[in-house]
GUSE-829376 format. One line per 3 residues: number of its first residue (from 0); their letters; for each residue x, y, z of C-alpha. Coordinates in steps of 0.1 Angstrom, whole numbers, plus 5000, padded with zeros to 4 digits. Layout:
REM residues N
NUM	a	X:Y:Z ~ ...
This chain:
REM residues 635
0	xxx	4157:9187:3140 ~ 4163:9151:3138 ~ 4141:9118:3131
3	xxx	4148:9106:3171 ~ 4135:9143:3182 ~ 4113:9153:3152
6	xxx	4105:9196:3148 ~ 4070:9199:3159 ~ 4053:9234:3167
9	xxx	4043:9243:3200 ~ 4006:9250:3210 ~ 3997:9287:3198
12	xxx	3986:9300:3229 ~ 4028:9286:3241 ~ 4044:9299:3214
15	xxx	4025:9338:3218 ~ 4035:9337:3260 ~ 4073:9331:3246
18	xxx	4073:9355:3226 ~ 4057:9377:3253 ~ 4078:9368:3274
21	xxx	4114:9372:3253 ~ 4101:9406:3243 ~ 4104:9419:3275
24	xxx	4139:9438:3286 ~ 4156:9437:3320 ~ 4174:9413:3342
27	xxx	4145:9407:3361 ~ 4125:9394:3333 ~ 4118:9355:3345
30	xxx	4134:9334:3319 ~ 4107:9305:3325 ~ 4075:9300:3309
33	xxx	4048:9275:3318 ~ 4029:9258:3287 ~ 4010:9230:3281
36	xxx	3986:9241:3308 ~ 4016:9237:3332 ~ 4024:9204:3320
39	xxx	4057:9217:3307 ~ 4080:9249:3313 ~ 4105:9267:3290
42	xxx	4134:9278:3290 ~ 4143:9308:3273 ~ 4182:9312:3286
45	xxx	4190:9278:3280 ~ 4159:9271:3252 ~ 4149:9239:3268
48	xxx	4118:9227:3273 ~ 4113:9201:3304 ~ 4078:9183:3317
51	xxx	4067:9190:3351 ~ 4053:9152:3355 ~ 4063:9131:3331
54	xxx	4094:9112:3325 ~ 4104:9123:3295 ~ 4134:9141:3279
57	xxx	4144:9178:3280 ~ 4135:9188:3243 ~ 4150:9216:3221
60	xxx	4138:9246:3217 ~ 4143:9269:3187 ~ 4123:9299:3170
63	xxx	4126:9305:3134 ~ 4106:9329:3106 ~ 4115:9308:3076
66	xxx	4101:9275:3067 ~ 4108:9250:3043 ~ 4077:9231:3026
69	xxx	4085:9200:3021 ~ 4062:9169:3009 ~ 4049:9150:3038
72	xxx	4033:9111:3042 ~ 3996:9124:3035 ~ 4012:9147:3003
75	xxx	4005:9177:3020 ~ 4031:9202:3028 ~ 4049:9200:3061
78	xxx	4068:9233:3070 ~ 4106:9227:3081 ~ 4121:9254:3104
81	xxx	4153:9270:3087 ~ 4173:9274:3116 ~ 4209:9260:3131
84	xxx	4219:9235:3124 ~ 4201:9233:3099 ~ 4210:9267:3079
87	xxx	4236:9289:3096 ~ 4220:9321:3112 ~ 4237:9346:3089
90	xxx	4221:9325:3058 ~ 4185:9333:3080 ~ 4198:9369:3084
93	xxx	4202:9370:3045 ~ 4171:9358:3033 ~ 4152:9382:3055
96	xxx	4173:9406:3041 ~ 4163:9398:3003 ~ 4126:9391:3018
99	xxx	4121:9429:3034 ~ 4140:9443:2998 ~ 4107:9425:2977
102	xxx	4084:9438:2997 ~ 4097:9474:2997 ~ 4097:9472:2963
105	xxx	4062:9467:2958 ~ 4059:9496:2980 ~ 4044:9527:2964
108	xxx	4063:9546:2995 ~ 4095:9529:2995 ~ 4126:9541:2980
111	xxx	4129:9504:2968 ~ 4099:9508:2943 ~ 4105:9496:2904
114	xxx	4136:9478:2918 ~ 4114:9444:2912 ~ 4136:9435:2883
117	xxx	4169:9439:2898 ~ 4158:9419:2934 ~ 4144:9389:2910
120	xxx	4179:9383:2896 ~ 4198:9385:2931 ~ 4208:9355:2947
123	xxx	4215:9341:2987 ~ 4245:9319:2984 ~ 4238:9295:3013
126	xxx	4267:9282:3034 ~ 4252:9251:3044 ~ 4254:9213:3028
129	xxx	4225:9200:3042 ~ 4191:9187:3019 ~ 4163:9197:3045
132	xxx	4140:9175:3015 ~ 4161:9144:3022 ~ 4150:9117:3047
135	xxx	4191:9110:3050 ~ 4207:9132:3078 ~ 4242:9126:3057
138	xxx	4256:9161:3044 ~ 4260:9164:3008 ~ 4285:9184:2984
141	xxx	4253:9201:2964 ~ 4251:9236:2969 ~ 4221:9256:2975
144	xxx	4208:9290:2967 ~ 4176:9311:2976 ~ 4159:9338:2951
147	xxx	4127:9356:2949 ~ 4106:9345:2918 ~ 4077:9365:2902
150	xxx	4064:9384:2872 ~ 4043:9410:2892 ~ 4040:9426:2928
153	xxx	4016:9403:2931 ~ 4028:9368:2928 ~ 4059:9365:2943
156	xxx	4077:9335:2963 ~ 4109:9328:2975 ~ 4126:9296:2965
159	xxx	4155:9274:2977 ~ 4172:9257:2946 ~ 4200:9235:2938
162	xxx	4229:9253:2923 ~ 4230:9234:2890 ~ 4224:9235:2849
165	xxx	4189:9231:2851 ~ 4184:9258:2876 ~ 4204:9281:2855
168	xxx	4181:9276:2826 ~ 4151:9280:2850 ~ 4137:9242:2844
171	xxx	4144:9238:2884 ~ 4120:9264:2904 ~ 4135:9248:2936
174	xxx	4117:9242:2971 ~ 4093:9267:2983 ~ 4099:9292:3012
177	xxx	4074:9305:3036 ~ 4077:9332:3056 ~ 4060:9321:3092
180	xxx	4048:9292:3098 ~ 4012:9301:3091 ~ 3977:9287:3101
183	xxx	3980:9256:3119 ~ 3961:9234:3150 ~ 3978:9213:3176
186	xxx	3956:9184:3186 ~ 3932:9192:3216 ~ 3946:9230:3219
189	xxx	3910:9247:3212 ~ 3891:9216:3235 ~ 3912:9224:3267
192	xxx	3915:9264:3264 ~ 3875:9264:3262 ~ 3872:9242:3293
195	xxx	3873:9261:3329 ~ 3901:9256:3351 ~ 3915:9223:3367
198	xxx	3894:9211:3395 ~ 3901:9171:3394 ~ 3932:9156:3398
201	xxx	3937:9119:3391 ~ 3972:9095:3398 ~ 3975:9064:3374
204	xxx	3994:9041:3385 ~ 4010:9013:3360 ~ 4005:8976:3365
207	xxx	4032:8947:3348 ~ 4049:8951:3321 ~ 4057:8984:3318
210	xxx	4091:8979:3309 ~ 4082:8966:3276 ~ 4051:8989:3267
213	xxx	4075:9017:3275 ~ 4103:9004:3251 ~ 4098:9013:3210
216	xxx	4103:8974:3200 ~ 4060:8967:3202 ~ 4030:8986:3194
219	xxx	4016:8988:3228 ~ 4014:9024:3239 ~ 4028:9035:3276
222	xxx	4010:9052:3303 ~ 4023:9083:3293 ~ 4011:9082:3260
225	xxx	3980:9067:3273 ~ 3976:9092:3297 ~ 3980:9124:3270
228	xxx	3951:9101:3248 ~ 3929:9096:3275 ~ 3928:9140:3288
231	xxx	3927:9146:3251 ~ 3897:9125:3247 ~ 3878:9135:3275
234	xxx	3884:9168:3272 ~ 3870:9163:3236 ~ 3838:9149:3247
237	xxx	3835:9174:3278 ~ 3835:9200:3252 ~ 3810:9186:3229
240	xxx	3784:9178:3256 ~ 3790:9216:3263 ~ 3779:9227:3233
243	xxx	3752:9205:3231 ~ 3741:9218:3262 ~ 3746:9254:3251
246	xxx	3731:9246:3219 ~ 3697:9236:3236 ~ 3698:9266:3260
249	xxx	3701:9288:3232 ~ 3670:9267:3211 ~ 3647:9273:3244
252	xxx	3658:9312:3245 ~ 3645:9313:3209 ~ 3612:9296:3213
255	xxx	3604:9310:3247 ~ 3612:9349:3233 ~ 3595:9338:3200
258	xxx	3564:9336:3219 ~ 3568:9369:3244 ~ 3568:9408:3239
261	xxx	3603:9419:3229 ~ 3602:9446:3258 ~ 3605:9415:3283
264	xxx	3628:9389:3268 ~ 3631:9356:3283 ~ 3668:9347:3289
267	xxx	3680:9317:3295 ~ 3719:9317:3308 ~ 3742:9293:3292
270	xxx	3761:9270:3311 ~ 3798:9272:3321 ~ 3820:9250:3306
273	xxx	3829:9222:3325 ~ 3865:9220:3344 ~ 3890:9199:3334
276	xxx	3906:9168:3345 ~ 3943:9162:3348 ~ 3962:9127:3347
279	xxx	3998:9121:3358 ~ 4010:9089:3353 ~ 4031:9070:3380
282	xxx	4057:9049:3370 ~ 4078:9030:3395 ~ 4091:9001:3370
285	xxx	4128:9020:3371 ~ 4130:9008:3405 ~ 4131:8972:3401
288	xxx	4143:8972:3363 ~ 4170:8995:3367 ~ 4204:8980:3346
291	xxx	4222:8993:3377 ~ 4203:8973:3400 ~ 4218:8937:3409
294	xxx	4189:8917:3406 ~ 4187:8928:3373 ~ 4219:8916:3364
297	xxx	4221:8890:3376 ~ 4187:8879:3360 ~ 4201:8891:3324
300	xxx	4232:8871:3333 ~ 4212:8840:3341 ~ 4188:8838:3311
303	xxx	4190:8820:3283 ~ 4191:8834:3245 ~ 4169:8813:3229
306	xxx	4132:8823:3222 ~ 4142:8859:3230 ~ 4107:8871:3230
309	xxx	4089:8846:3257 ~ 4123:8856:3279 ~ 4117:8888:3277
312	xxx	4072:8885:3286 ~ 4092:8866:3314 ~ 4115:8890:3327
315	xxx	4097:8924:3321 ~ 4061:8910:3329 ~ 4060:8879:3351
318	xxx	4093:8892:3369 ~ 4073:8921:3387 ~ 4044:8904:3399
321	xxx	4073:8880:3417 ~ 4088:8910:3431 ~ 4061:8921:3445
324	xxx	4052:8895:3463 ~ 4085:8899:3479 ~ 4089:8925:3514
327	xxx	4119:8938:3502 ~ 4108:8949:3465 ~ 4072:8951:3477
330	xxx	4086:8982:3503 ~ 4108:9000:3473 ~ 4080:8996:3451
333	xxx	4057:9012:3474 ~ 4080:9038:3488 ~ 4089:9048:3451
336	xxx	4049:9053:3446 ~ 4042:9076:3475 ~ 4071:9099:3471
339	xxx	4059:9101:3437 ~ 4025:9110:3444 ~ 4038:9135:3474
342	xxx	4064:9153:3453 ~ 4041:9155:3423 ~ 4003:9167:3438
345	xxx	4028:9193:3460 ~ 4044:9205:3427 ~ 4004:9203:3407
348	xxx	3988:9224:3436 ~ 4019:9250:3437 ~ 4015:9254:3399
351	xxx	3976:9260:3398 ~ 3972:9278:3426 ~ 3998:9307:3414
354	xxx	3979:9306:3384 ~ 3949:9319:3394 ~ 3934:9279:3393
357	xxx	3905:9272:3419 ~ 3925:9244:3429 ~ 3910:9254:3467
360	xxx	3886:9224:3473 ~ 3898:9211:3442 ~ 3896:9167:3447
363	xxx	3922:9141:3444 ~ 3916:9105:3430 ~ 3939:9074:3426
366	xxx	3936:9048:3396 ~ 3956:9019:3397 ~ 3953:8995:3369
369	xxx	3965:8955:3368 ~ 3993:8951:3392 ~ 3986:8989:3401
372	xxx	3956:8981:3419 ~ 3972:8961:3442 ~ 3993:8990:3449
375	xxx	3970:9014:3453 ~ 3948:8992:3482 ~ 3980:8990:3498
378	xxx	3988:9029:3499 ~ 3950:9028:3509 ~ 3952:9002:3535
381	xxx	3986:9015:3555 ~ 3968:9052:3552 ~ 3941:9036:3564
384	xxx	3964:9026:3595 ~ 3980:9057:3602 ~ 3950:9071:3602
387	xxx	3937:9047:3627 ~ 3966:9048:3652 ~ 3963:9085:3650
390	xxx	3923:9087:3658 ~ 3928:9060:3688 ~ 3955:9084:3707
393	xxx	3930:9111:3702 ~ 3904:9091:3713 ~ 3914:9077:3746
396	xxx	3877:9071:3758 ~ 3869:9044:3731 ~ 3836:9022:3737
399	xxx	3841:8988:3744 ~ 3831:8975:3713 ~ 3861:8993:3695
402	xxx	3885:8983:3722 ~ 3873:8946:3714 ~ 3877:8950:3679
405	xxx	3911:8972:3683 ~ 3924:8939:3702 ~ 3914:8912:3678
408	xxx	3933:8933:3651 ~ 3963:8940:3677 ~ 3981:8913:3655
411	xxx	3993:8926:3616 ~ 3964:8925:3595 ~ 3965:8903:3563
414	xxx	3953:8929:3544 ~ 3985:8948:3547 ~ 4014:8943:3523
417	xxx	4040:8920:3527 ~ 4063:8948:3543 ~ 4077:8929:3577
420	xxx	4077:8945:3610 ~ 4090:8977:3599 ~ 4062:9003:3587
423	xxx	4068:9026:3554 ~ 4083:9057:3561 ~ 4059:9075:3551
426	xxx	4022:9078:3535 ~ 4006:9094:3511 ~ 3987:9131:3517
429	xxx	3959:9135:3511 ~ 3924:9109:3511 ~ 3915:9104:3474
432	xxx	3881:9116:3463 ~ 3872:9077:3443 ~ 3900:9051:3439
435	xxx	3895:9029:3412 ~ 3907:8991:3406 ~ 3912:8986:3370
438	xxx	3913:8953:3355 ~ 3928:8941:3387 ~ 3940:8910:3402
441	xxx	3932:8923:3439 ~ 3909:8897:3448 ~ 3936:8872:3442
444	xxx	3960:8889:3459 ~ 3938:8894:3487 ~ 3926:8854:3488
447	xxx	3963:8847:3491 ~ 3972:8869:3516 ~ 3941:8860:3539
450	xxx	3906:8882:3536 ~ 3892:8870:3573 ~ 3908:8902:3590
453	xxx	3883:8923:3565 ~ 3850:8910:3578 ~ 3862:8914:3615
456	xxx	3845:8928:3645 ~ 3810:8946:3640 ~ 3822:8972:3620
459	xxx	3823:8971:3579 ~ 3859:8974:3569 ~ 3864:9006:3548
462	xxx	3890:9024:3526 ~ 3902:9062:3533 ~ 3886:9071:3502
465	xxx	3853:9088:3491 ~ 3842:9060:3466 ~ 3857:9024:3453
468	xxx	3850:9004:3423 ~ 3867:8977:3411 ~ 3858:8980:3373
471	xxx	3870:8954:3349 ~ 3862:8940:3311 ~ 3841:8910:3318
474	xxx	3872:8890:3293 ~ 3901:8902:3314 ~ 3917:8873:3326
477	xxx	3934:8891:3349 ~ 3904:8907:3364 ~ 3889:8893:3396
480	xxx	3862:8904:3417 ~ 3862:8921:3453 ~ 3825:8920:3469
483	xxx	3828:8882:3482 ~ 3857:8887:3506 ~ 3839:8917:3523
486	xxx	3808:8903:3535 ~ 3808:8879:3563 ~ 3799:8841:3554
489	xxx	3767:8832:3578 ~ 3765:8796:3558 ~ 3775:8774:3587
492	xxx	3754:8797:3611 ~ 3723:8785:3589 ~ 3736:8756:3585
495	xxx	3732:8748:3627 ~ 3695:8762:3628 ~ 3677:8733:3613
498	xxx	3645:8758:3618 ~ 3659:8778:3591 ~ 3643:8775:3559
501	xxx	3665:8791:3534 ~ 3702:8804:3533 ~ 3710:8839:3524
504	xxx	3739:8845:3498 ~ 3753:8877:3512 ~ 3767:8890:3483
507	xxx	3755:8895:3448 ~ 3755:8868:3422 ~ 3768:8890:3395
510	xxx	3788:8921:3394 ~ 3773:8957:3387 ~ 3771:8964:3346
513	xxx	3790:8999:3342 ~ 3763:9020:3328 ~ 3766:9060:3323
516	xxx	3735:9082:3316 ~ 3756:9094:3287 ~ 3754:9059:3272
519	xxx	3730:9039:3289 ~ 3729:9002:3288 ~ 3733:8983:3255
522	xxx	3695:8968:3242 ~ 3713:8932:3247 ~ 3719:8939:3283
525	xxx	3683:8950:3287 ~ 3667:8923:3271 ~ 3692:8897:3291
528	xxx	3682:8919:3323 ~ 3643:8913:3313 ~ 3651:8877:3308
531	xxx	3665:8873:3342 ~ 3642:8887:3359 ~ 3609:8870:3346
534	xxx	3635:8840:3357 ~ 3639:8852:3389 ~ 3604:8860:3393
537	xxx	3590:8822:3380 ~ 3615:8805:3404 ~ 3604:8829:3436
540	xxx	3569:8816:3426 ~ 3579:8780:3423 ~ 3599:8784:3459
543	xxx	3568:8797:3476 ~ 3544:8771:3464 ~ 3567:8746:3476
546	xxx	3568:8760:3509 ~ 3533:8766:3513 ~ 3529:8728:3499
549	xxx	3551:8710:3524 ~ 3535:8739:3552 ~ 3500:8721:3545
552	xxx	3504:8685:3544 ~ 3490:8663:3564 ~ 3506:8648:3594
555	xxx	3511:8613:3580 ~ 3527:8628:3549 ~ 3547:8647:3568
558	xxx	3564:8619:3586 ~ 3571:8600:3553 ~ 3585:8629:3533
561	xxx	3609:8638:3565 ~ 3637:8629:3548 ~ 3627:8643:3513
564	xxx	3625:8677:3532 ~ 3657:8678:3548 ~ 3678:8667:3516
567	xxx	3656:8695:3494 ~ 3658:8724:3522 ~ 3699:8729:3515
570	xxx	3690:8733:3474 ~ 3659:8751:3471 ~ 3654:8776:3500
573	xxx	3688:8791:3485 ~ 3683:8829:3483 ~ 3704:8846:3460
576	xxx	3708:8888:3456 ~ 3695:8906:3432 ~ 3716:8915:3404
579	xxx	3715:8952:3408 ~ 3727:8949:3449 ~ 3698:8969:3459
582	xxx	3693:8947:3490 ~ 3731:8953:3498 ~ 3757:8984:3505
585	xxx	3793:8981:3505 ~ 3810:9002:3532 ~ 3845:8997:3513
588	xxx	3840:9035:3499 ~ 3813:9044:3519 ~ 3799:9070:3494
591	xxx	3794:9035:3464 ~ 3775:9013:3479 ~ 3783:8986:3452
594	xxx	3822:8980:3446 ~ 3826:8949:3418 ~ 3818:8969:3378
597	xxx	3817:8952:3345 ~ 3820:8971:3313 ~ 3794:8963:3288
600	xxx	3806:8942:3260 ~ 3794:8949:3226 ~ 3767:8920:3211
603	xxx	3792:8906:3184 ~ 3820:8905:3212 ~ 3832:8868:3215
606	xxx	3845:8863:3248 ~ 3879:8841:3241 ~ 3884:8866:3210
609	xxx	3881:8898:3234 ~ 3905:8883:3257 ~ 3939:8891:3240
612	xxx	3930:8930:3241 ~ 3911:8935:3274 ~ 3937:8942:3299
615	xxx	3954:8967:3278 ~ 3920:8988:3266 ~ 3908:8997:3299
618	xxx	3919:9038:3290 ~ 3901:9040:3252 ~ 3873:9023:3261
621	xxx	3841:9046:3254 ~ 3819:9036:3286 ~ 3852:9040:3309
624	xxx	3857:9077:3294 ~ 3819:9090:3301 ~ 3823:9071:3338
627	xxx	3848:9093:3344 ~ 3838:9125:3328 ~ 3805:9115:3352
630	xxx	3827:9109:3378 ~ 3852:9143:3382 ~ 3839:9171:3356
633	xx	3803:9168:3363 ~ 3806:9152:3401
């Protein structure tokens, strides 16, 4: 117990499989236990508890049957375990001891009974120094005693006390004692053990900065403690919408057998509970921040002291979008990824499946958020050409058209990464269910790199992946949109036919608002989408009147407005999409036939304002969490 690694009590459901568990005799007994849903294991030889996916620290694990109340922040009573180091074990054994002797005594059956008087005046000396009510971890010379206090069988407590004048008098009654460490609730236990089985299992992959949100010198939370919010609150609303749902199943059973002969109840059945969804972070920013690596110190030896905080943005934010951009770092960075995600969904589907989880058929998805995103299109996009190279020597009878197209991308592709002439060892395995670009900078990446070589050949380019969206906060300054480098630009073609009479705009004017049919969209969005319309509408009419205007002129009008016509056919006769993309599918994820999402932003949301907090508030933001409940539970 210390203030780095706080006591905190394990989930009950953990805590009664240990003690299963230790109760059992023999050598064969299997001394570890998986808990938190097999996020975790235990320990019991060496009393360690270790995380299956997370990087975190091996954490202590210790049983005890006495407790210390002691005030806590909120002024409610926060049980301390008495155990070592804390209190020696034969101080433990002790006050069991003098705990089993009062209740013996109020026994009617025990040979103990009317000894009440002379258990209240014996004493537990206790060997240890330590004030478990002190915030100080210092020892202390006061010495420390435990009694039992009481007037009847009825009311009676055990007490730890300071050995002192005013205890001797009986002003001090001490600290209280509590046997157990009685009714308690761990944060999302009861959500999760009422939802079915894991079915849905989804990679995040960090973006910049890392480094700093994972330090304890800012407020920003890391991915792994976003990740543990973000299961915690879906979970949360999966099982409310349950009940809802079995809440209105049972209302119908009532009115429908309210109505009918009780020998021939209607009976509605209930629904299940929905499966759950399980995030593991990945986190590759040890690989090119590591204090062992030379880069690194070589950039900590080379940067100045002053203004320690923008130095710092620079090197743990800035630095890794430079990296990137370099082969060598790019190829560690993506290698780290993938073996990652291997070693992990290998570990995930050995641990639900001996569990009795129906993790047959079970889907796999990819999230990569900021930098992340450019990641995760380029696991996509060298699966994407393993795959390839694979079908074409199965295939060695390929049509004519793919041999074409197979030659014109003979050469590297530039949607690749930056790797070189040497491929990555290896790729990730399996095809993700939906892949999802949050907040991401891809379509910079992607103008930088080169997008012609996605709109080659006849052939939509497309992702090994079930569905793609590239979601982002309409604020995110980092966020950039996809759907305009994967249509092909027939401008100039239009531009040659001088019969043509309007160009087309082959990809939609505005990006795809995020709505949920948990939510629904905002009445601000509806009434903008009304306006736009009735604007749309207005200027179709305007356009065709035009048209049918210059259509019926007469001939000598015709010749003096010749010029008039040419200079207005470029401007006006410009169609534009529709801003729900119903005239258009995106192939990218071949099930979504829109890719580019914006979340809805609330009506007193100022844009500049919203800005400072968008990139980092993709994972609690309450549209994002019923998109993805709608998108893996309820699939």
């Amino acid at each position: 117990v210390s203030d780095v690694d706080p006591w905190e009590p394990l989930r009950k459901v953990d805590c009664l499989a240990l003690n299963e568990k230790a109760a059992k005799e023999g050598d064969e007994v299997e001394t570890e236990v998986l808990i938190e849903c097999g996020r975790a294991v235990a320990n019991l030889k060496t009393m360690k508890m270790s995380y299956n996916f997370f990087k975190y620290r091996d954490r202590q694990l210790c049983k005890s049957n006495w407790f210390l109340l002691v005030k806590g922040g909120n002024s409610k009573n926060v049980p301390v375990p008495l155990l070592e180091p804390v209190l020696p074990l034969q101080d433990c054994i002790a006050i069991e001891q003098l705990y089993q002797k009062a209740v013996s005594s109020t026994s009617t059956l025990s040979s103990n009974k009317n000894k009440l008087q002379e258990i209240l005046k014996e004493e537990v000396l206790l060997s240890s120094s330590k004030d478990l009510s002190s915030n100080s971890n210092s020892d202390n010379t006061k010495k420390y005693k435990v009694k039992v206090y009481g007037s009847d069988t009825t009311k009676l407590s055990m007490r730890k006390q300071e050995i002192g004048f005013f205890s001797n008098i009986g002003m001090s009654k001490g600290e209280l004692l509590q046997r157990g460490y009685s009714s308690y609730t761990v944060e999302g236990e009861e959500e999760e053990l009422a939802l079915g089985p894991v079915n849905h299992l989804v990679f995040v992959i960090h973006g910049i900065g890392e480094t700093m949100w994972s330090s304890n010198t800012n407020n920003i939370p890391s991915l792994k403690d976003e990740m543990t919010k973000l299961r915690k609150n879906i979970q949360s609303e999966q099982f409310v919408l349950w009940r809802k749902a079995c809440e209105e199943k049972e209302r119908l059973n009532h009115q429908k057998n309210t109505g009918s002969s009780q020998n021939n109840p209607i009976d509605i059945d209930l629904p299940q509970p929905p499966n759950r969804v399980e995030f593991i972070p990945i986190e590759w920013y040890d690989k090119i921040h590591s204090s062992q690596n030379t880069l690194m110190k070589n950039l900590n030896a080379t940067t100045l002291k002053t203004i320690p905080v923008f130095r710092q943005i620079a090197n743990d934010v800035v630095f890794d979008v430079l990296m990137y951009l370099s082969p060598q770092y790019c190829r560690e960075v993506l290698e780290e990824v993938i073996q990652q995600i291997n070693s992990h969904y290998e570990k995930f589907v050995q641990i639900h499946g001996d569990n009795g989880g129906n993790w047959d058929g079970g889907k796999v998805s990819i999230i990569g958020h900021s930098l992340g995103s450019v990641i995760t299109w380029d696991l996509l996009t060298t699966l994407k050409q393993s795959l390839d190279i694979t079908n074409n020597n199965n295939n060695e009878k390929a049509s004519q058209q793919q041999q074409q197209e197979q030659q014109q991308r003979k050469r590297k592709p530039s949607y690749l990464p930056p790797l070189g002439d040497t491929p990555l060892s290896q790729v990730i395995h399996f095809q993700p269910h939906f892949t999802i670009f949050l907040g991401s900078p891809l379509g910079l990446f992607l103008s930088l790199r080169g997008p012609e070589d996605l709109t080659l050949g006849n052939t939509p380019f497309t992702l090994p992946t079930k569905y793609a969206y590239n979601i982002f906060h309409p604020s995110d300054p980092v966020a950039y949109r996809i759907e305009p480098l994967l249509v092909r630009n027939n401008e100039k073609e239009n531009e040659q036919n001088e019969e043509e009479e309007e160009k087309i705009l082959y990809y939609p004017k505005d990006p795809q608002v995020l709505t949920t049919q948990i939510r629904g969209m905002r009445f601000h969005y509806k009434a903008d989408a009304i306006r736009k319309g009735v604007t749309n509408e207005i200027t179709k009419n305007l356009i065709g009147l035009d048209n049918f205007i210059k259509k019926n002129l007469p001939a000598e009008n015709n010749n003096n407005n010749n010029n008039y016509n040419k200079k207005s056919s470029s401007s006006s006769s410009l169609k534009i999409m529709e801003n729900d993309g119903s005239d258009i599918v995106f192939a990218l994820g071949g099930g979504s036939p829109r890719v580019d999402y914006a979340l809805q932003m609330d009506i007193t949301e100022q844009e500049y304002i919203s800005a400072l907090s968008a990139h980092t508030s993709y994972f609690t933001n309450d549209d994002f969490i019923h998109f993805l409940i709608e998108r893996t539970a309820f699939d």
